[in-house]
N, CA and C atoms as a LAMMPS dump frame, in Angstrom:
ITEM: TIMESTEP
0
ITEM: NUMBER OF ATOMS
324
ITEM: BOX BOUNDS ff ff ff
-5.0000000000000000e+02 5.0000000000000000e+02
-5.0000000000000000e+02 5.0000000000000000e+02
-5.0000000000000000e+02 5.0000000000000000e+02
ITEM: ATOMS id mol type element x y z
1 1 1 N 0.839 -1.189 0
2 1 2 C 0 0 0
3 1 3 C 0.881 1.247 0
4 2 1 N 0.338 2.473 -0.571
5 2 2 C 0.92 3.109 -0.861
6 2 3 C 0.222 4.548 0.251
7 3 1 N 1.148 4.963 1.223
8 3 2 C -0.199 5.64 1.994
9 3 3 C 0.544 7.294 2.111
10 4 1 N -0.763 7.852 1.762
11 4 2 C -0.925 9.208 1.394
12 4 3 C -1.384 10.487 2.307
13 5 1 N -1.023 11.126 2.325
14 5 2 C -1.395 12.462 3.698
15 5 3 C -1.792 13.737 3.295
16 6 1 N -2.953 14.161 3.482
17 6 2 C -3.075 15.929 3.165
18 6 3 C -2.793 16.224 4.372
19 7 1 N -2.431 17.579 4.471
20 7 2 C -2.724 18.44 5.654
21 7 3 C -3.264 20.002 5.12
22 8 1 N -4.293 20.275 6.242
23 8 2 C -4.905 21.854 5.315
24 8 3 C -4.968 22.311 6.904
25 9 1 N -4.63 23.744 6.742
26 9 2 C -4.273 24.515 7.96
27 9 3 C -5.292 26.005 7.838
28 10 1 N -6.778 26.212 8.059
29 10 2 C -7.456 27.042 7.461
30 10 3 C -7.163 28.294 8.901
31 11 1 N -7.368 29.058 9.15
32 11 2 C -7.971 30.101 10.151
33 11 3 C -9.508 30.004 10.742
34 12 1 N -9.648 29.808 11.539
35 12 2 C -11.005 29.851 12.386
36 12 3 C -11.731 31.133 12.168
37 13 1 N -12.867 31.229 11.799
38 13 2 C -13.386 32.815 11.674
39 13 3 C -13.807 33.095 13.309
40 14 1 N -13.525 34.235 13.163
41 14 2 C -13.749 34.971 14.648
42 14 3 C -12.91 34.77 15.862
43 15 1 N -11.881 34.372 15.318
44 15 2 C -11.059 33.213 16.346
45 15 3 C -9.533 33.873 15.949
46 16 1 N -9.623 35.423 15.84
47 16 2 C -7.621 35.601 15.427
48 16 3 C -6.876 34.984 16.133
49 17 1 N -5.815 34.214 14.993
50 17 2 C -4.415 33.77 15.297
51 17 3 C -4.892 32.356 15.699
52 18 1 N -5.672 31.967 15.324
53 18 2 C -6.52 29.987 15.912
54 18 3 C -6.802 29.416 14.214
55 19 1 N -6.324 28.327 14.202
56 19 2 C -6.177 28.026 13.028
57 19 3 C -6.618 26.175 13.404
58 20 1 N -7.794 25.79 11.796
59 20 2 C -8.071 24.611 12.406
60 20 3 C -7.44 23.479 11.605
61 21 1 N -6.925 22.523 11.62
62 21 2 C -5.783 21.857 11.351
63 21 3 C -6.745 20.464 10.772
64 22 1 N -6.315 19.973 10.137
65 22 2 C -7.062 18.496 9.493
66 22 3 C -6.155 17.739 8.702
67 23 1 N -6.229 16.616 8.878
68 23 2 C -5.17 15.659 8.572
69 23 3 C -5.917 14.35 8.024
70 24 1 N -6.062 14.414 6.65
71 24 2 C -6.552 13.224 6.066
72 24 3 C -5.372 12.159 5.511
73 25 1 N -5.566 10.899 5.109
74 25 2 C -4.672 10.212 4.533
75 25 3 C -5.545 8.562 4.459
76 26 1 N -4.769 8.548 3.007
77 26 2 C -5.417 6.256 2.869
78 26 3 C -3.995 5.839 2.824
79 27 1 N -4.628 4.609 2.208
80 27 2 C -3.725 3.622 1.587
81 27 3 C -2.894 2.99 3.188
82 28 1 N -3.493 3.233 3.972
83 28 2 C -2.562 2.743 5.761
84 28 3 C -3.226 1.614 5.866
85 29 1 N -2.497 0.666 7.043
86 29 2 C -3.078 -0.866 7.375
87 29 3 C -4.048 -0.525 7.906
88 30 1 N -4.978 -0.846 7.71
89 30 2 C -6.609 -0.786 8.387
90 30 3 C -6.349 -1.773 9.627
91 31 1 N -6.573 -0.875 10.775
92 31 2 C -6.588 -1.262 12.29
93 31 3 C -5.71 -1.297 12.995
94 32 1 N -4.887 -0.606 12.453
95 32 2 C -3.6 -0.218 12.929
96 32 3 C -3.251 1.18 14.022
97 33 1 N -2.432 1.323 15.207
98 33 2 C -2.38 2.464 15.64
99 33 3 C -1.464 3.371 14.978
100 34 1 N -2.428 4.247 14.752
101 34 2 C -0.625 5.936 13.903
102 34 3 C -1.208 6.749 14.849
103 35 1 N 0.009 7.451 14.585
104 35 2 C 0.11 8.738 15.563
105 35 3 C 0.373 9.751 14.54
106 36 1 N 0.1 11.423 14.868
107 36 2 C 0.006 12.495 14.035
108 36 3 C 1.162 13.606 14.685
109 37 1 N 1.855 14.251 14.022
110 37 2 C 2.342 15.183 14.686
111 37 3 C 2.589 16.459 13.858
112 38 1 N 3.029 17.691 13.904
113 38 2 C 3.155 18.931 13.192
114 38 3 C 4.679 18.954 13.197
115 39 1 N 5.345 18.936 11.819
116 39 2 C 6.926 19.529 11.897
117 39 3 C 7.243 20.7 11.083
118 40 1 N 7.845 21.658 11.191
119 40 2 C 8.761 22.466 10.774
120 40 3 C 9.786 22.368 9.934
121 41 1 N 9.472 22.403 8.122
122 41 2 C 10.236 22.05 7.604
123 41 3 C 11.281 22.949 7.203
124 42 1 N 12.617 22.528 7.6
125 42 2 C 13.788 23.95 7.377
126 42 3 C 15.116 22.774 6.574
127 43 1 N 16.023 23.316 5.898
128 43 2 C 16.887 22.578 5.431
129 43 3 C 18.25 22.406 6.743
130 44 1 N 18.457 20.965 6.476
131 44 2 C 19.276 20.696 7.826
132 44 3 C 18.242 20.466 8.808
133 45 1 N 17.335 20.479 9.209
134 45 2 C 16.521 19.83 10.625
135 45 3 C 15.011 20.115 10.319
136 46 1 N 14.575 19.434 10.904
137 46 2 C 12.587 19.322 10.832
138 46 3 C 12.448 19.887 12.044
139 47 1 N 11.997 20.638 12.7
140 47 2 C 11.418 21.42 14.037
141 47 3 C 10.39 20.292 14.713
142 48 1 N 10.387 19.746 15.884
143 48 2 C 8.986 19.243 16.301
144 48 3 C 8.431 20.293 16.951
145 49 1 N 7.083 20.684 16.516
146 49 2 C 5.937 21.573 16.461
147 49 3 C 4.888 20.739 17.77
148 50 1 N 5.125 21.467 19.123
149 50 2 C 4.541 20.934 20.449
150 50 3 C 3.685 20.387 20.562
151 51 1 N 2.603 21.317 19.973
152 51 2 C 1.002 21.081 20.02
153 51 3 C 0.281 21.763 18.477
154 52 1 N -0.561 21.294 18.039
155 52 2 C -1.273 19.784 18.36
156 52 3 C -0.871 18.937 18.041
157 53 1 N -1.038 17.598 18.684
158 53 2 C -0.989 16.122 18.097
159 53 3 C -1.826 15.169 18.614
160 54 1 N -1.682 14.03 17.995
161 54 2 C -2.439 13.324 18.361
162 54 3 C -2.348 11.966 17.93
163 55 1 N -3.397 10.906 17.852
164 55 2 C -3.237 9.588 17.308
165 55 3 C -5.142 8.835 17.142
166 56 1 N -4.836 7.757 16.401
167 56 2 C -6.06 7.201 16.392
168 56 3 C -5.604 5.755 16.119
169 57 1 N -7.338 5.083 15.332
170 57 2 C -6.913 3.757 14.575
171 57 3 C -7.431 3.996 13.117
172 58 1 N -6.508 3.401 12.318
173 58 2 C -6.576 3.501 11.547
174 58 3 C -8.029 2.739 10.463
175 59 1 N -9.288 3.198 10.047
176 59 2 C -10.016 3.15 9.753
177 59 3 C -10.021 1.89 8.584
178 60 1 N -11.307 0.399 8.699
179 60 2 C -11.049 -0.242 8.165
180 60 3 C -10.949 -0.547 6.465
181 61 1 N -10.929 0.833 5.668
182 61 2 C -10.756 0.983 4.643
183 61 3 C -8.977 1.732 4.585
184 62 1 N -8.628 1.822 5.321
185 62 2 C -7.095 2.374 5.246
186 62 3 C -6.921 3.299 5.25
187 63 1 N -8.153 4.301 5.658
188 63 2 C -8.124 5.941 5.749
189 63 3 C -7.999 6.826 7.147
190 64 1 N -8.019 7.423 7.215
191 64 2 C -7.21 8.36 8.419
192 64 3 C -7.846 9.795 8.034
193 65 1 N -8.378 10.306 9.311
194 65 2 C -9.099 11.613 9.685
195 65 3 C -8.888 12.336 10.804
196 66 1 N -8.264 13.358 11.211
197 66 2 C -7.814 13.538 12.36
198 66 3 C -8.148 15.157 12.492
199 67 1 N -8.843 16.036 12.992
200 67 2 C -8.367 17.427 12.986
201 67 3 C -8.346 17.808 14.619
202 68 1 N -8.038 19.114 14.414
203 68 2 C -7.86 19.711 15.858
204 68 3 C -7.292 21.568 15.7
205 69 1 N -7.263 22.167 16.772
206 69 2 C -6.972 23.659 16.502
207 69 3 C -5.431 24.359 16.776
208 70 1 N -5.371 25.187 16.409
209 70 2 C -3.525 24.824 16.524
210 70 3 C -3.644 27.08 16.88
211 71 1 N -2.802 27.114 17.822
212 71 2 C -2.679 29.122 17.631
213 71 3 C -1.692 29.178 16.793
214 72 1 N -1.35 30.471 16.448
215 72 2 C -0.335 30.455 15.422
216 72 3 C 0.982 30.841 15.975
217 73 1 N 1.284 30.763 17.029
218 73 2 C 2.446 31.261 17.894
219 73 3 C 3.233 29.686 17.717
220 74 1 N 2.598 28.789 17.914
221 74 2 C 2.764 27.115 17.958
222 74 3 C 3.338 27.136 16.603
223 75 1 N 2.56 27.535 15.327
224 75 2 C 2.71 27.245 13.882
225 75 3 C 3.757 28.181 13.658
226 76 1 N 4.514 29.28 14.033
227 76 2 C 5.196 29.823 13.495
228 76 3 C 7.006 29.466 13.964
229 77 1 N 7.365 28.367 13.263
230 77 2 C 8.788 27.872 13.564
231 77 3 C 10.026 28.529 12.992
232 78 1 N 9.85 30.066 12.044
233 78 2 C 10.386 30.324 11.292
234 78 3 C 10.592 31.944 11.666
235 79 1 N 10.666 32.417 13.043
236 79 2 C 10.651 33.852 13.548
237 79 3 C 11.104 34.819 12.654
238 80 1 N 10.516 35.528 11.665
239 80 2 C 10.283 36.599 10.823
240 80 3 C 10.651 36.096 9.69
241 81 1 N 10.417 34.867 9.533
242 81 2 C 10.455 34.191 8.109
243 81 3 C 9.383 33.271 7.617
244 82 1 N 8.626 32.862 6.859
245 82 2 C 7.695 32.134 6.05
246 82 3 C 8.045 30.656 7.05
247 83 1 N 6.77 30.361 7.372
248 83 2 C 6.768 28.931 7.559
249 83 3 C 6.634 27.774 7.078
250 84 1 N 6.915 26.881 6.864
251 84 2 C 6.594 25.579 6.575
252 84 3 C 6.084 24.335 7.109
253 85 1 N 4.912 24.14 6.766
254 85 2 C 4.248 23.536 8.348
255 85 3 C 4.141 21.879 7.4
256 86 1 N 4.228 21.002 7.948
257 86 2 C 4.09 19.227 7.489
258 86 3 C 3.338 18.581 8.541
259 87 1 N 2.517 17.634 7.811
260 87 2 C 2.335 16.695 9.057
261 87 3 C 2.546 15.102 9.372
262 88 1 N 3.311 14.7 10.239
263 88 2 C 3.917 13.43 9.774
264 88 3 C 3.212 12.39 10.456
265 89 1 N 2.712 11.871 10.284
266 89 2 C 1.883 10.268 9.997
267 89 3 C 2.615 8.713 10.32
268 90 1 N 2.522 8.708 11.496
269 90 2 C 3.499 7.015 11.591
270 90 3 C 3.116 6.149 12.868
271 91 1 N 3.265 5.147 12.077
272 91 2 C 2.592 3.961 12.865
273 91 3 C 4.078 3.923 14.06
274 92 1 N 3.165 3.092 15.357
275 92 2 C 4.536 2.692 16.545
276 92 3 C 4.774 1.274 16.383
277 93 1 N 4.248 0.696 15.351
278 93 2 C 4.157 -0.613 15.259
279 93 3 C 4.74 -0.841 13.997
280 94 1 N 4.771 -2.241 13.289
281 94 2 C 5.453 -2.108 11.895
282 94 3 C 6.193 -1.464 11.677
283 95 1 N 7.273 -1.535 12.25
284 95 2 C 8.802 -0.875 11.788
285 95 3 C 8.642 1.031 11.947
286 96 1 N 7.638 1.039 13.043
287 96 2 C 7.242 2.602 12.834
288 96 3 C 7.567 3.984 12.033
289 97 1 N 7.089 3.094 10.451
290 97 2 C 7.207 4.094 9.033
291 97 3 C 6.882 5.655 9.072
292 98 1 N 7.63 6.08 8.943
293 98 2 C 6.805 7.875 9.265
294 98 3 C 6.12 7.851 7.532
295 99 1 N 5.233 9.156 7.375
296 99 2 C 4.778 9.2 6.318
297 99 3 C 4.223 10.982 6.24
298 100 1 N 4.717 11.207 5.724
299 100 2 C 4.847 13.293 5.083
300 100 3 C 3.717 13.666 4.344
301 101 1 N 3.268 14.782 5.208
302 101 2 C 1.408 14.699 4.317
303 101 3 C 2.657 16.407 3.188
304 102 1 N 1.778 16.88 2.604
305 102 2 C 2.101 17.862 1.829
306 102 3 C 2.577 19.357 2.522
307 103 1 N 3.29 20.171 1.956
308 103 2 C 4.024 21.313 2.999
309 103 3 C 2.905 22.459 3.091
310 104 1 N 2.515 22.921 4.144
311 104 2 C 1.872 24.921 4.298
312 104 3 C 2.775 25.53 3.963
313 105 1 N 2.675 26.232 3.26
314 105 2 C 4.024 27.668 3.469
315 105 3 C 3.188 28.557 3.706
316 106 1 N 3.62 29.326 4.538
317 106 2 C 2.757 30.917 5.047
318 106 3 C 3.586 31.338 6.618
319 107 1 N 3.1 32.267 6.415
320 107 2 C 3.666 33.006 8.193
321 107 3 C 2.403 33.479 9.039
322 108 1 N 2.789 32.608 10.019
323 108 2 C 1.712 32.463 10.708
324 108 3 C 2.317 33.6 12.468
């Protein structure tokens, strides 16, 4: 299987600087535990991004749904520079594969 990750990072209306975070992905072992986390993509090192995270099971079609709210003080790993926000996807089991949903760029 070949397993796949969005991540979309929108703004909350009415809610400055709160941003709501969603993390889809297939193609994962159906019934499996993954865990979710936010990184900071910079050349030379990935930032781990505190909060939010999280984990589930993996849904018996191989899909994965996860959201949650993130401030932007958390999202901004890049102090007066453009961010790059990822979200990485990996099982603790099966050789615990990480898996890279697609990059945010913005300054948050």
């Amino acid at each position: 299987m070949t397993e796949v990750v969005k991540l979309s990072i929108t703004p909350i209306e009415g809610s400055p600087g709160v941003y709501k975070v969603e993390i889809s992905g297939s193609g994962f072992v159906p019934k499996q535990t993954v865990y979710w986390r936010l990184r900071g993509e910079d050349p030379g090192s990935e930032d781990f991004i505190s909060a939010p995270s999280g984990g589930g099971i993996v849904g018996p079609d191989g899909t994965v749904f996860f959201t949650d709210s993130a401030i932007g003080a958390n999202l901004n790993e890049d102090w007066g520079g453009q961010d790059e926000i990822f979200a990485d996807v990996y099982y603790t089991s099966m050789g615990g594969s990480h898996h890279k949903s697609n990059t945010i760029k913005r300054n948050f």
